[in-house]
C-alpha positions as CSV (number, residue, x, y, z in Angstrom):
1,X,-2.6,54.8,-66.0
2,X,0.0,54.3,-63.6
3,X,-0.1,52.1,-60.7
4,X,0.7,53.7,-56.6
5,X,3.1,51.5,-55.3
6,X,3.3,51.6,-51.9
7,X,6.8,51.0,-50.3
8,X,7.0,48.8,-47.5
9,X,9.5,46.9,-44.8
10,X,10.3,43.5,-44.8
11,X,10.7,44.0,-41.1
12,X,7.7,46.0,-40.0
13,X,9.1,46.8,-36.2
14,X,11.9,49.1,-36.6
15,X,15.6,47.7,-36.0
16,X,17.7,49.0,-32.8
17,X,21.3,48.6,-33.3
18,X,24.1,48.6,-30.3
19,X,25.6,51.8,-29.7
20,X,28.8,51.7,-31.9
21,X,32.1,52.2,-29.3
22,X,33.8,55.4,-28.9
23,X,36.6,55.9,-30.7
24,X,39.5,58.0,-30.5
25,X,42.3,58.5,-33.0
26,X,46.2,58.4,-32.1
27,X,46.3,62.1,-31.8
28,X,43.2,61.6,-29.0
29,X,45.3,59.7,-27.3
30,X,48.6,61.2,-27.3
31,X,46.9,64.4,-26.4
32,X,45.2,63.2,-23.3
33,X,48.0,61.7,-22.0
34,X,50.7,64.8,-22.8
35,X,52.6,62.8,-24.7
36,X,53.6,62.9,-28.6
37,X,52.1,60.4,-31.2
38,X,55.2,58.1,-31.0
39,X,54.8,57.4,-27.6
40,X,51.5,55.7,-28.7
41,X,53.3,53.8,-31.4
42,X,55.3,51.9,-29.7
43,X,53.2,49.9,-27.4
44,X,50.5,49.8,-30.6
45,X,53.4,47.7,-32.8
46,X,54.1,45.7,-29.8
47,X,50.1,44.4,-29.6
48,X,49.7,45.9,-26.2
49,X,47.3,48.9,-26.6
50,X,44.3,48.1,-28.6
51,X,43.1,49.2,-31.9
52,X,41.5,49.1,-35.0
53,X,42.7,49.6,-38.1
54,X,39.9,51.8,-40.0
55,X,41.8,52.3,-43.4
56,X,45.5,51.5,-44.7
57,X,46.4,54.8,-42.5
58,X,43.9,55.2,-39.5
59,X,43.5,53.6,-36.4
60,X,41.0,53.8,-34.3
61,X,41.8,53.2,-30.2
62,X,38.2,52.1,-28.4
63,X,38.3,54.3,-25.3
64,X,36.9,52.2,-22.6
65,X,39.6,49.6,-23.7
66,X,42.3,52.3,-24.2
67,X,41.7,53.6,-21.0
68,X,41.8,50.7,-19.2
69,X,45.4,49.5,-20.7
70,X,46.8,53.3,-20.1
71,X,45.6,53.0,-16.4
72,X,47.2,49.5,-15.8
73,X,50.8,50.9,-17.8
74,X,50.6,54.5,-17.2
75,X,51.2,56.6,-14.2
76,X,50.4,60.6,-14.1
77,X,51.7,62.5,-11.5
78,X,51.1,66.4,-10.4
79,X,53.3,68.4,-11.0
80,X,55.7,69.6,-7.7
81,X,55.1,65.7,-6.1
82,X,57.5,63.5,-6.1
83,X,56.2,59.7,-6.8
84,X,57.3,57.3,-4.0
């Protein structure tokens, strides 16, 4: 006769884990900003914008923290206004 095993948790009270960060790839990025992917490359070599590296060939930008480096070194203006 064969025994019911019953399976149960080490842990009985289920496990919350912090909501992983957003991420956005280079394309993301480059998009937002209307630029092309190189633009995004250069201050990524240089350590200034931050990111991940997710595999041998993907980064991964965390937005709040991408945001925050593109508003301190990037400025958008409308079109037709002159900056001044």
């Amino acid at each position: 006769m064969l025994a019911k095993i019953e399976r149960t948790s080490m842990c009985p009270e289920p496990i919350q884990f912090a909501a992983a960060p957003d991420y956005e790839t280079k394309s993301q990025v480059a998009r937002r900003l209307n630029v092309s992917r190189r633009t995004i490359e250069n201050p990524m070599r240089q350590r200034r914008l931050p990111f991940i590296k997710l595999t041998a060939k993907i980064v991964g930008f965390p937005r709040a923290e991408a945001d925050a480096y593109l508003a301190q070194h990037f400025r958008i203006n409308a079109r037709g206004q002159e900056s001044g």
